[in-house]
PDB file of N, CA, C and O in Angstrom:
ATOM      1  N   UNK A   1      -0.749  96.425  20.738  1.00  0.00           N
ATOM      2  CA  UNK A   1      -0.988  97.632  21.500  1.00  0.00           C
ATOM      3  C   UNK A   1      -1.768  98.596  20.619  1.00  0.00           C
ATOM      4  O   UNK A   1      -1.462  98.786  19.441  1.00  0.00           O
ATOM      5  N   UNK A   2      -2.951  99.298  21.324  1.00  0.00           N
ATOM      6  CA  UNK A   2      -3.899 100.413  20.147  1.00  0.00           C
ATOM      7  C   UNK A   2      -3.701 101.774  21.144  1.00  0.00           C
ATOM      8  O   UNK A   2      -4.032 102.144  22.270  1.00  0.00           O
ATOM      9  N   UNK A   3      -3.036 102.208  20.120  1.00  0.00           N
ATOM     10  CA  UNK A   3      -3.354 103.465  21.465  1.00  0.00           C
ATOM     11  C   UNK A   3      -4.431 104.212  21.126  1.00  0.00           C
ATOM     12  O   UNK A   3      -4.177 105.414  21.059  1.00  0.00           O
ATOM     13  N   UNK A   4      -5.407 103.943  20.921  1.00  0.00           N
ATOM     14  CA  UNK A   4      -6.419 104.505  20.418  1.00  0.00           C
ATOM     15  C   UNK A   4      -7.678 103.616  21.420  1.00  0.00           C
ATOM     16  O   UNK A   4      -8.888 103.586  21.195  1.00  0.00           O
ATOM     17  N   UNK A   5      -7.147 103.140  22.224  1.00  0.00           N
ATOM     18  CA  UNK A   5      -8.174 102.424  23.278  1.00  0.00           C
ATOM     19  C   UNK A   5      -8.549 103.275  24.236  1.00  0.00           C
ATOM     20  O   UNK A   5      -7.788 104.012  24.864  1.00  0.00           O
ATOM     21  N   UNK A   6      -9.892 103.173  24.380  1.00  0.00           N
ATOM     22  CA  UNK A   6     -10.747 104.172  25.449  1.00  0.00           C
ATOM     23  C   UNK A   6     -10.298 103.981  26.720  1.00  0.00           C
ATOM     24  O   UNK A   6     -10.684 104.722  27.624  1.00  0.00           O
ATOM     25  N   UNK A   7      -9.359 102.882  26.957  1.00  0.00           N
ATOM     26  CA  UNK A   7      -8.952 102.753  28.310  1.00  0.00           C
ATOM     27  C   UNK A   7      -7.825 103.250  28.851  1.00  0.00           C
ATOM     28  O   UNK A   7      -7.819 103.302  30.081  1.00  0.00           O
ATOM     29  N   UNK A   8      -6.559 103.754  28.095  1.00  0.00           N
ATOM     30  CA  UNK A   8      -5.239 104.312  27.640  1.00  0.00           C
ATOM     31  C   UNK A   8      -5.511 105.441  27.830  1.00  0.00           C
ATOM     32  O   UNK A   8      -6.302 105.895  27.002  1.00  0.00           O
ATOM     33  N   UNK A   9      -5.018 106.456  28.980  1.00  0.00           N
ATOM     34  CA  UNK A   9      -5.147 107.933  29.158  1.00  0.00           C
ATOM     35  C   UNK A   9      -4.166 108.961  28.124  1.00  0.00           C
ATOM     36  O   UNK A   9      -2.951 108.762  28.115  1.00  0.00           O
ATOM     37  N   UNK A  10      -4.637 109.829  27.446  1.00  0.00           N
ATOM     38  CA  UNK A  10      -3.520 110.794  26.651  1.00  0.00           C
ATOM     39  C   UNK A  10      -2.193 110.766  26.867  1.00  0.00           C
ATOM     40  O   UNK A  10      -1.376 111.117  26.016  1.00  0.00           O
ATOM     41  N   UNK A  11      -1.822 110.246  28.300  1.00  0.00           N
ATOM     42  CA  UNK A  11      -0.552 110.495  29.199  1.00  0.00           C
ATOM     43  C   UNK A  11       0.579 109.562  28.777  1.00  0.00           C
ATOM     44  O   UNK A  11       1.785 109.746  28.612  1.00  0.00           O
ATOM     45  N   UNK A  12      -0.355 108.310  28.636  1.00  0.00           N
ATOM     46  CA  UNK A  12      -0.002 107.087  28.592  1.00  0.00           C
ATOM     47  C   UNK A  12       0.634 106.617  26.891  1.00  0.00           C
ATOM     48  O   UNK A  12       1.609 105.981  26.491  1.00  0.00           O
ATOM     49  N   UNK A  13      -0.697 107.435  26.142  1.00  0.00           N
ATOM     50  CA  UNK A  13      -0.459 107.823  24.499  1.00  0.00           C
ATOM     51  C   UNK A  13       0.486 108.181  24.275  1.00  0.00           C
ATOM     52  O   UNK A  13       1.169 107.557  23.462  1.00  0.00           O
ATOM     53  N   UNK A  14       1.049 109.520  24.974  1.00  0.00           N
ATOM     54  CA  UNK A  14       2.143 110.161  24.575  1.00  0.00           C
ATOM     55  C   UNK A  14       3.333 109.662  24.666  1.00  0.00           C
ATOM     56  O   UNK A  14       4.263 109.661  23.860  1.00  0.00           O
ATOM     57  N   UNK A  15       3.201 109.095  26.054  1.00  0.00           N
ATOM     58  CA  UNK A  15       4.581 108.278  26.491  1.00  0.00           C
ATOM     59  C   UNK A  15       4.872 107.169  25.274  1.00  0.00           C
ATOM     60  O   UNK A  15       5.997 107.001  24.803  1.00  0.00           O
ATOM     61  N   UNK A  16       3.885 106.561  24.912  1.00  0.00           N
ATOM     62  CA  UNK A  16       4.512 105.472  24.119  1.00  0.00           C
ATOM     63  C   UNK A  16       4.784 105.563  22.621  1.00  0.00           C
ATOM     64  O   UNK A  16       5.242 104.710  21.861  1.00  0.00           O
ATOM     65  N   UNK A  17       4.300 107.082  22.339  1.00  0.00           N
ATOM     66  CA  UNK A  17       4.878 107.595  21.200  1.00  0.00           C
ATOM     67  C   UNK A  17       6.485 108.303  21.362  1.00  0.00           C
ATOM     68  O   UNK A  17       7.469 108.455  20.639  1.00  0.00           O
ATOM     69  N   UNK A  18       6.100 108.609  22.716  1.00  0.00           N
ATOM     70  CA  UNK A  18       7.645 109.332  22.643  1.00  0.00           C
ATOM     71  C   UNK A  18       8.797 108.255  22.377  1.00  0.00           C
ATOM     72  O   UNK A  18       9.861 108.489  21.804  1.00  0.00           O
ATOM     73  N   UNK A  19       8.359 106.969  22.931  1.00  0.00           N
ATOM     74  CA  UNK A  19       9.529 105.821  23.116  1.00  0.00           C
ATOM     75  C   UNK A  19       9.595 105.477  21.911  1.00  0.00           C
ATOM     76  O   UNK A  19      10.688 105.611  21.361  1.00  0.00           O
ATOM     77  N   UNK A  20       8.696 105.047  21.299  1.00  0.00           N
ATOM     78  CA  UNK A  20       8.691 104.891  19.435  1.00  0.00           C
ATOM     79  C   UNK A  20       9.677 105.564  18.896  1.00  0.00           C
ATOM     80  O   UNK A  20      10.631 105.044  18.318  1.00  0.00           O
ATOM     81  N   UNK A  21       9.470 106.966  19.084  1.00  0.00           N
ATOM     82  CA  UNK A  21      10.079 108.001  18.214  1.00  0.00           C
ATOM     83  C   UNK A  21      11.359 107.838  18.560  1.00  0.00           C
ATOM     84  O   UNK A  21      12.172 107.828  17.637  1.00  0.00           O
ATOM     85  N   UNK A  22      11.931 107.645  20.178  1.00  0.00           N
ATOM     86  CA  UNK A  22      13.272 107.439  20.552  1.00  0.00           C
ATOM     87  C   UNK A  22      13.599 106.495  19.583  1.00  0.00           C
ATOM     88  O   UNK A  22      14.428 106.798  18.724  1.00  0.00           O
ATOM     89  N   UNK A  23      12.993 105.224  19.592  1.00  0.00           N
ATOM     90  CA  UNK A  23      13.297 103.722  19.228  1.00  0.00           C
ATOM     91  C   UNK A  23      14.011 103.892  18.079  1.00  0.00           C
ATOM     92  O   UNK A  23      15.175 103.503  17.992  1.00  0.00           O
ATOM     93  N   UNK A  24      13.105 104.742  16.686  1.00  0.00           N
ATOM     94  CA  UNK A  24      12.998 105.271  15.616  1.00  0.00           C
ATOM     95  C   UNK A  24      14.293 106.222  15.347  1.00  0.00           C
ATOM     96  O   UNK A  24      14.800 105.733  14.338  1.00  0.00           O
ATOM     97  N   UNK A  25      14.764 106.891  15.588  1.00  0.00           N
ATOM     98  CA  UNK A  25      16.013 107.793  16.122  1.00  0.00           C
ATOM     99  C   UNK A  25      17.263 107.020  16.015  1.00  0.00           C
ATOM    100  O   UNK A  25      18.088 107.040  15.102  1.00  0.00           O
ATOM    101  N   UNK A  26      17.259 106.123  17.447  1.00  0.00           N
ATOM    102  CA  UNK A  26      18.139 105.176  17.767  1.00  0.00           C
ATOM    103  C   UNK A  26      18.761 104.834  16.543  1.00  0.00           C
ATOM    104  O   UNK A  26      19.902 105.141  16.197  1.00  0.00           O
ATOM    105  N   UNK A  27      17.785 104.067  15.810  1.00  0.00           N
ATOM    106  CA  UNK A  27      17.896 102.915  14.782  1.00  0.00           C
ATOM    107  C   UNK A  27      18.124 103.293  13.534  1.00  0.00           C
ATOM    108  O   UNK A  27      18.309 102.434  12.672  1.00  0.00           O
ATOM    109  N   UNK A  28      18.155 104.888  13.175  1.00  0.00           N
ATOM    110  CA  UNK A  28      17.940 105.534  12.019  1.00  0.00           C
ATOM    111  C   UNK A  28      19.830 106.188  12.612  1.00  0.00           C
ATOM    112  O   UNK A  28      20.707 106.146  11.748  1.00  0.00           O
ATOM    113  N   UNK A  29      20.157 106.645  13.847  1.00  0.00           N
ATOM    114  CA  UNK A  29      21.365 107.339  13.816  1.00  0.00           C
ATOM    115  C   UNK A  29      22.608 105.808  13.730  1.00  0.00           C
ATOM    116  O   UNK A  29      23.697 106.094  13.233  1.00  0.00           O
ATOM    117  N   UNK A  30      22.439 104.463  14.144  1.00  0.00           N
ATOM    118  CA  UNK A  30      22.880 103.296  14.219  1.00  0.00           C
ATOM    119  C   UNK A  30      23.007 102.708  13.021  1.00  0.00           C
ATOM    120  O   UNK A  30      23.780 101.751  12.989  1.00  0.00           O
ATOM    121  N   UNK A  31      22.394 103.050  11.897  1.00  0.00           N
ATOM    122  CA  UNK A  31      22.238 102.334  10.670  1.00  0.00           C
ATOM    123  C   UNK A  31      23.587 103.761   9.865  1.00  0.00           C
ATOM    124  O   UNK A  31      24.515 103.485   9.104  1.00  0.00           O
ATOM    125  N   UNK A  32      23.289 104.900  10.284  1.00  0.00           N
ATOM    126  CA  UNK A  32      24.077 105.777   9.690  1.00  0.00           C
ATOM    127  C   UNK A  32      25.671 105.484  10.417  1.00  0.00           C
ATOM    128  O   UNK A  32      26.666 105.614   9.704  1.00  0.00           O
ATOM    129  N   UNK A  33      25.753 105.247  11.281  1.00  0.00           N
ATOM    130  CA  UNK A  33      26.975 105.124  12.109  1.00  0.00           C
ATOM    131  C   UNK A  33      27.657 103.960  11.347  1.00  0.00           C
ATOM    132  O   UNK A  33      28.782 104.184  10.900  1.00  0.00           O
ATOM    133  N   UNK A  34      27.072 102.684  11.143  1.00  0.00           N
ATOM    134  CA  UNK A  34      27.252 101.365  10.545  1.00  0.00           C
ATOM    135  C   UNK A  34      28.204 101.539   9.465  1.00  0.00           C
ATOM    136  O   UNK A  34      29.378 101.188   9.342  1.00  0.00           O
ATOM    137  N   UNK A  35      27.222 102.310   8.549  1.00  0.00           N
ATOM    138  CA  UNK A  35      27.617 102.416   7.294  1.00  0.00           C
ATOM    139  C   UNK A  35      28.792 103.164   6.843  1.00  0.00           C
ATOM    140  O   UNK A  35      29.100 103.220   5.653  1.00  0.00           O
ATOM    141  N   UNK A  36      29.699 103.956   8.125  1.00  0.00           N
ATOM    142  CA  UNK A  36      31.280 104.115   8.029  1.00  0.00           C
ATOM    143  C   UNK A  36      30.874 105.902   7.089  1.00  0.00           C
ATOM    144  O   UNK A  36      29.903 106.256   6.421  1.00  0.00           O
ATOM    145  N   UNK A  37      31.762 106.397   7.369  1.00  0.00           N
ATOM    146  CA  UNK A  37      32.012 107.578   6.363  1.00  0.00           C
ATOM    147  C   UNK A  37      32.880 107.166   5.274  1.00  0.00           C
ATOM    148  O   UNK A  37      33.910 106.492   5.254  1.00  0.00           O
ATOM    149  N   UNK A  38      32.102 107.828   4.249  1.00  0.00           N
ATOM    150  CA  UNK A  38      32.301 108.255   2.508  1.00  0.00           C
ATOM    151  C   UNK A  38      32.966 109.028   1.909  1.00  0.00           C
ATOM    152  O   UNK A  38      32.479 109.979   1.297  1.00  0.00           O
ATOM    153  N   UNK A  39      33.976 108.820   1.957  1.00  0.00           N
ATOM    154  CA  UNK A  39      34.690 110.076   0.470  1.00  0.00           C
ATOM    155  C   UNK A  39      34.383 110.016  -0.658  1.00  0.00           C
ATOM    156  O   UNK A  39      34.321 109.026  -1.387  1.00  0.00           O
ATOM    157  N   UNK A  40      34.058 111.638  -0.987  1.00  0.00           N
ATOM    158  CA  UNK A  40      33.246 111.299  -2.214  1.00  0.00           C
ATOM    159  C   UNK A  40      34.321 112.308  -3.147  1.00  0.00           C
ATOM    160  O   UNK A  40      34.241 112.575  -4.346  1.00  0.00           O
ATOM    161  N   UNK A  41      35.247 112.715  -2.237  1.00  0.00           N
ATOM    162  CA  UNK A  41      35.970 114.118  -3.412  1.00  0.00           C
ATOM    163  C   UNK A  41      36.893 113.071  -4.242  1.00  0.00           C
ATOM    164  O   UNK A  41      37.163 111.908  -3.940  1.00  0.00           O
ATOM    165  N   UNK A  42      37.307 113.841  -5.406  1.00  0.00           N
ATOM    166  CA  UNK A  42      37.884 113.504  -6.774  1.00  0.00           C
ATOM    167  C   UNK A  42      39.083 114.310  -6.441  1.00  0.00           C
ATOM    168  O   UNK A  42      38.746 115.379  -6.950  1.00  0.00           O
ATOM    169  N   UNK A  43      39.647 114.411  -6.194  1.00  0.00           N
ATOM    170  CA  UNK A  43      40.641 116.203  -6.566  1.00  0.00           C
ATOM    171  C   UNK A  43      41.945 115.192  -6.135  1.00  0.00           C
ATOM    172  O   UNK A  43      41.931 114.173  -5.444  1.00  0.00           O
ATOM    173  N   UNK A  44      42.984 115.821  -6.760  1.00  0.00           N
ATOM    174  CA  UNK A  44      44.175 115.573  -7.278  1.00  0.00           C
ATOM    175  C   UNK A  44      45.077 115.493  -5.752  1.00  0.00           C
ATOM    176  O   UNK A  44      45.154 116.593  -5.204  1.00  0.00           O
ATOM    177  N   UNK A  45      45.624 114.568  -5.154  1.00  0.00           N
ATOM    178  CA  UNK A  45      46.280 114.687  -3.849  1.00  0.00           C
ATOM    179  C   UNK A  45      47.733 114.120  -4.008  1.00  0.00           C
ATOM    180  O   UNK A  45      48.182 113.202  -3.322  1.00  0.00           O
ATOM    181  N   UNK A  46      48.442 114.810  -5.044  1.00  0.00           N
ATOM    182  CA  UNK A  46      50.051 115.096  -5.413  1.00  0.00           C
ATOM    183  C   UNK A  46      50.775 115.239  -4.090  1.00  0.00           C
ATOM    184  O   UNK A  46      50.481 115.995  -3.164  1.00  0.00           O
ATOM    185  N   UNK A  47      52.049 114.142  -4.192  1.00  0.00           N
ATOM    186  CA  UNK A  47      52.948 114.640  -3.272  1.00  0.00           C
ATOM    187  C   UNK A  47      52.910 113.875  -1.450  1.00  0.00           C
ATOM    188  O   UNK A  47      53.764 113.899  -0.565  1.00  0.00           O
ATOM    189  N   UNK A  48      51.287 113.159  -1.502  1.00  0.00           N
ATOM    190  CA  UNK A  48      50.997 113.043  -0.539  1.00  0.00           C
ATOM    191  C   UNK A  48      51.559 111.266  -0.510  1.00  0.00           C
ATOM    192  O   UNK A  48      51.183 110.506  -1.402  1.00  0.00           O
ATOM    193  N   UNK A  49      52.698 110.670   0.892  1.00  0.00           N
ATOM    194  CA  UNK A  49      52.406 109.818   0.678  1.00  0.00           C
ATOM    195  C   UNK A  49      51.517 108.738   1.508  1.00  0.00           C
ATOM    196  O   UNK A  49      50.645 109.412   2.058  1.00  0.00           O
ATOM    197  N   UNK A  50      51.339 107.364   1.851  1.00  0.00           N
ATOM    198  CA  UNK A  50      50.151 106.768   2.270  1.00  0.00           C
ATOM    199  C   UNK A  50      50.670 105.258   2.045  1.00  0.00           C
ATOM    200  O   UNK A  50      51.029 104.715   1.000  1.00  0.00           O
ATOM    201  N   UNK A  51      50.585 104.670   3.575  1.00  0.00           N
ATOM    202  CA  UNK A  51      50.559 103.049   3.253  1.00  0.00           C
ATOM    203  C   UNK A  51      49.836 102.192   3.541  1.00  0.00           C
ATOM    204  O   UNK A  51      49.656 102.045   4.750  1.00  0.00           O
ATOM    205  N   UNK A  52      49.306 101.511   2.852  1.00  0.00           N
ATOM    206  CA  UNK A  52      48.723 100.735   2.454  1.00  0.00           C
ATOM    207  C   UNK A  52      48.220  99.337   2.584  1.00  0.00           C
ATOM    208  O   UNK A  52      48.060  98.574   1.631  1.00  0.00           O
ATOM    209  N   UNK A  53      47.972  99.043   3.895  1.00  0.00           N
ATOM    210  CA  UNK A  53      48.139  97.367   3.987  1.00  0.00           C
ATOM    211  C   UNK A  53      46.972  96.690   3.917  1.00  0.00           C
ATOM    212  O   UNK A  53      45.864  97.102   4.260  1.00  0.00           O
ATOM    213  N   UNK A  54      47.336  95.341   3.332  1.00  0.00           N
ATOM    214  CA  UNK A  54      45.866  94.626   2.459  1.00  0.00           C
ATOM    215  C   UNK A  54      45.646  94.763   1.340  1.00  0.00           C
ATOM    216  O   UNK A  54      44.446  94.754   1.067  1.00  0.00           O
ATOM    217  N   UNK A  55      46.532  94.934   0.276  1.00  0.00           N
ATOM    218  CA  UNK A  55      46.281  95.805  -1.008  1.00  0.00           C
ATOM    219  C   UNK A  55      46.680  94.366  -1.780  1.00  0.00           C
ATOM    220  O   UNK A  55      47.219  94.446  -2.884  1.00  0.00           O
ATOM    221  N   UNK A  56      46.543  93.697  -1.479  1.00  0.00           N
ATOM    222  CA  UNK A  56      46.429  92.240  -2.366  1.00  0.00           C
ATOM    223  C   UNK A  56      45.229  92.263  -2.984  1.00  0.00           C
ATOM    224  O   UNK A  56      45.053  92.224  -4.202  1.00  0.00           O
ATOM    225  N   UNK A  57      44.441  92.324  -2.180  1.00  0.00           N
ATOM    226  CA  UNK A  57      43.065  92.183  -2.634  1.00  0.00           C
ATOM    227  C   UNK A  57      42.289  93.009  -1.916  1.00  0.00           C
ATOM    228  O   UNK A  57      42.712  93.639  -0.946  1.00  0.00           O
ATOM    229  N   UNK A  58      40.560  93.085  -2.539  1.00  0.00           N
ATOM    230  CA  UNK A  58      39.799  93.658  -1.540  1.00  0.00           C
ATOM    231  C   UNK A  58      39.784  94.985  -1.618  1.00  0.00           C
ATOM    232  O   UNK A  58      40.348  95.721  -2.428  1.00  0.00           O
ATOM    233  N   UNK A  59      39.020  95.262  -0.613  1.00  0.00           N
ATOM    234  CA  UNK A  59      39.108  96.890  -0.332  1.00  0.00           C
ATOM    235  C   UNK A  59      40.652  97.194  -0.450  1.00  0.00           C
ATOM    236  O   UNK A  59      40.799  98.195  -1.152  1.00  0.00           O
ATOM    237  N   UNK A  60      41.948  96.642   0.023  1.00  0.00           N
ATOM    238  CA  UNK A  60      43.104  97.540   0.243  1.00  0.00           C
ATOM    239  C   UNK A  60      43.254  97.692  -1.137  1.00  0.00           C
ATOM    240  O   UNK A  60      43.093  98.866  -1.469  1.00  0.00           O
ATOM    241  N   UNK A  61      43.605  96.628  -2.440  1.00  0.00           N
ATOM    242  CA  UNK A  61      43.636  97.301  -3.540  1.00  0.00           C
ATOM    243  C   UNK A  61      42.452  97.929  -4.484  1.00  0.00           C
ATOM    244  O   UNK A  61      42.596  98.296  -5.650  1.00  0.00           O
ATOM    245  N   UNK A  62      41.423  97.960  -3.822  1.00  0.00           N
ATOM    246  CA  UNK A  62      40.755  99.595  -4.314  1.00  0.00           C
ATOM    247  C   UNK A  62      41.101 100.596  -4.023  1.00  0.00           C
ATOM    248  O   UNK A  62      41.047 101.473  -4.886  1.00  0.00           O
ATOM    249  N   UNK A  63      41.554 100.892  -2.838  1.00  0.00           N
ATOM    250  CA  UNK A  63      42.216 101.972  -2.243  1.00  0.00           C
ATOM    251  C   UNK A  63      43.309 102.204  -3.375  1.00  0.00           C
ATOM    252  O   UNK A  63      43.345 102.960  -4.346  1.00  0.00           O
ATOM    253  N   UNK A  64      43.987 101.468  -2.980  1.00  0.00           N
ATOM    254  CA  UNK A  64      45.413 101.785  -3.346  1.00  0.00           C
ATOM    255  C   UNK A  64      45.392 102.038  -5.193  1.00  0.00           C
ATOM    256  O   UNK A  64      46.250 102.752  -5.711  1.00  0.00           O
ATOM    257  N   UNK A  65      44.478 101.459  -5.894  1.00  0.00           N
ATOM    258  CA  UNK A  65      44.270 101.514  -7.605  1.00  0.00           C
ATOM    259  C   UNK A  65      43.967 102.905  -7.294  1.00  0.00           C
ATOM    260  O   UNK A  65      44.860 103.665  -7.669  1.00  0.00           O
ATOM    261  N   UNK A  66      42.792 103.574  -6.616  1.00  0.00           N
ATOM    262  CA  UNK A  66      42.409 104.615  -6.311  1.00  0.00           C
ATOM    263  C   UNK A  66      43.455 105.970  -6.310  1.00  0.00           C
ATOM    264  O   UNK A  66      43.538 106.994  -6.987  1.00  0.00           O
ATOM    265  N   UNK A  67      44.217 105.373  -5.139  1.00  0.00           N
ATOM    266  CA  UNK A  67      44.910 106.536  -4.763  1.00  0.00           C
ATOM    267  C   UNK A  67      46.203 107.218  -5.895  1.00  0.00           C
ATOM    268  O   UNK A  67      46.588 108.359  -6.145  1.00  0.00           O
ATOM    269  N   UNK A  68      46.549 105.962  -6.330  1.00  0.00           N
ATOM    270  CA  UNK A  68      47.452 106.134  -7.626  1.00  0.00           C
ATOM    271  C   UNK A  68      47.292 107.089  -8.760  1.00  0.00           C
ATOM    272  O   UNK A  68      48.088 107.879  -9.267  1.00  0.00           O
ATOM    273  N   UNK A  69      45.659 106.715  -9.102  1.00  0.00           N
ATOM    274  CA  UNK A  69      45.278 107.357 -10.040  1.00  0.00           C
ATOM    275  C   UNK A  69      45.246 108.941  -9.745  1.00  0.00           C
ATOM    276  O   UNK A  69      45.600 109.861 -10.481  1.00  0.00           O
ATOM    277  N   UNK A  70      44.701 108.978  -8.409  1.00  0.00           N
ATOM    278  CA  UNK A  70      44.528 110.196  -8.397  1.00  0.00           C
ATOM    279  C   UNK A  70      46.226 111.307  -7.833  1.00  0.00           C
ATOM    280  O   UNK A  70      46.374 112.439  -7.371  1.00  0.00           O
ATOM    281  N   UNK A  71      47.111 110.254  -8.189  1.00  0.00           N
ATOM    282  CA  UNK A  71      48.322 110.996  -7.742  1.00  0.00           C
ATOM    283  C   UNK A  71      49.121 110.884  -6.840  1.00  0.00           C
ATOM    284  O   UNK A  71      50.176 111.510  -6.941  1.00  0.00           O
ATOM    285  N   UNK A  72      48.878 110.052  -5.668  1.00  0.00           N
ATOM    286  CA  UNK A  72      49.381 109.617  -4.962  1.00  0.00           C
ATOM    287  C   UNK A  72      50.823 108.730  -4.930  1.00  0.00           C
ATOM    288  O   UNK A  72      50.942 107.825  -5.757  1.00  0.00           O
ATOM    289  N   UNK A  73      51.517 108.899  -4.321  1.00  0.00           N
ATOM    290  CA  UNK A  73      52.997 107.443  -4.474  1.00  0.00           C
ATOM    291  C   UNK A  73      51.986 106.754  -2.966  1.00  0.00           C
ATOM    292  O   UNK A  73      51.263 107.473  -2.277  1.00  0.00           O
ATOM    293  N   UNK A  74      52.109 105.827  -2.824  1.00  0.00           N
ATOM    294  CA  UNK A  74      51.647 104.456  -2.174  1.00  0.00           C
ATOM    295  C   UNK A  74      52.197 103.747  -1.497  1.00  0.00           C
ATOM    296  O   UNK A  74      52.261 102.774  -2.249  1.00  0.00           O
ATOM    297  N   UNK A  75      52.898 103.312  -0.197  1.00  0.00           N
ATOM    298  CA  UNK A  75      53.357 102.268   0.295  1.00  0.00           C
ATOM    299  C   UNK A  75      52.897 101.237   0.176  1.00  0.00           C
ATOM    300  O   UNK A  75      52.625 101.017   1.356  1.00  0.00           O
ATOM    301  N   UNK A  76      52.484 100.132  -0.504  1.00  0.00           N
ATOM    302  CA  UNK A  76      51.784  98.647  -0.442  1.00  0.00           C
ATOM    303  C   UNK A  76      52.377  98.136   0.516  1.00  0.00           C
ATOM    304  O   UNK A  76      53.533  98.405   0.842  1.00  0.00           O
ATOM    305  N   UNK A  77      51.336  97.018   1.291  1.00  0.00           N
ATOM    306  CA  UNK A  77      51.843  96.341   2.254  1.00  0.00           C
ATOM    307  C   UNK A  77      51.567  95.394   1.889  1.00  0.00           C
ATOM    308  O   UNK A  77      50.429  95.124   2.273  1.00  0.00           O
ATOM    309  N   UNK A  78      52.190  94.289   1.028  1.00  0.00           N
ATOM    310  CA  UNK A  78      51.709  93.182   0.089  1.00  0.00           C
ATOM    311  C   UNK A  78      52.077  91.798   0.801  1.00  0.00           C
ATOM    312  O   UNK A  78      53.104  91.734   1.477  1.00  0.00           O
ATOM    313  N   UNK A  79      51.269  90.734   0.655  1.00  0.00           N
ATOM    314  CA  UNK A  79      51.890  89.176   1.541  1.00  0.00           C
ATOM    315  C   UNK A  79      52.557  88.547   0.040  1.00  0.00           C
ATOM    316  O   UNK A  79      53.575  87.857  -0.002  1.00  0.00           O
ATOM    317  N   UNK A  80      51.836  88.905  -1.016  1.00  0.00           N
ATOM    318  CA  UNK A  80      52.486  88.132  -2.159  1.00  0.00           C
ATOM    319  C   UNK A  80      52.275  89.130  -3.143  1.00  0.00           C
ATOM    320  O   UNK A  80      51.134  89.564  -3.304  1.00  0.00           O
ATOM    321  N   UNK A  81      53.595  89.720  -4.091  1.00  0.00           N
ATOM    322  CA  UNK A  81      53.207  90.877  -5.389  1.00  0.00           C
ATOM    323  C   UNK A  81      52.370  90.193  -6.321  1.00  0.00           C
ATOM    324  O   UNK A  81      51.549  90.848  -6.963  1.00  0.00           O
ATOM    325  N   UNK A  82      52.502  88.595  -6.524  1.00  0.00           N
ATOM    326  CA  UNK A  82      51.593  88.637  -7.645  1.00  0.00           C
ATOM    327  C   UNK A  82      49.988  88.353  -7.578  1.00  0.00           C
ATOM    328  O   UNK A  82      49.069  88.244  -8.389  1.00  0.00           O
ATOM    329  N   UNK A  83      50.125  88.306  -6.438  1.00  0.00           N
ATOM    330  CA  UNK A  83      48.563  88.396  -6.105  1.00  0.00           C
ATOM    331  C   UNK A  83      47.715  89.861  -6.420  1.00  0.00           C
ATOM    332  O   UNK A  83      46.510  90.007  -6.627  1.00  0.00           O
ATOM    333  N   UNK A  84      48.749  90.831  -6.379  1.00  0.00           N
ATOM    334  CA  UNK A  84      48.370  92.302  -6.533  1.00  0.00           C
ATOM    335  C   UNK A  84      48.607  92.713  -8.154  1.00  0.00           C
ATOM    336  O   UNK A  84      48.526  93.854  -8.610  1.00  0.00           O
ATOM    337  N   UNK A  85      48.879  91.646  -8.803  1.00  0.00           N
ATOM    338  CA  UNK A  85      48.940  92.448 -10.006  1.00  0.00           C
ATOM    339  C   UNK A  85      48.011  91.989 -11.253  1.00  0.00           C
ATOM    340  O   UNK A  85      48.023  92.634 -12.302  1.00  0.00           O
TER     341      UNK A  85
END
């Protein structure tokens, strides 16, 4: 497709830029959605508690190494302890 063809009215130009730009949008707010929200704070969360399941492995025990450090007590929801240690 050229939209730069003498035969393609301005009308026609615009329209198929506008759909681009939708397309473009779409695919740019879908890739952000994907990628889940980020915690990025550090700060000390004493007192608070939180359980934990999957913490064998994987993401659950990043979490859970995580949350420790930063103060947390932890419920683990473990299938086997020594897999978690």
């Amino acid at each position: 497709m050229c939209l730069s063809s003498s035969s393609s009215s301005p009308a026609a130009a615009a329209t198929t830029l506008v759909a681009v730009n939708n397309i473009l949008q779409y695919l740019l707010h879908f890739r952000r959605y994907s990628n889940g929200a980020v915690y990025r704070g550090q700060g000390r969360i004493d007192g608070k508690v939180v359980i934990v399941t999957g913490a064998n492995s994987g993401i659950g025990k990043e979490t859970a190494l995580d949350l420790v450090n930063r103060g947390q007590h932890s419920a683990l929801s473990l299938h086997d302890l020594h897999l978690f240690c």
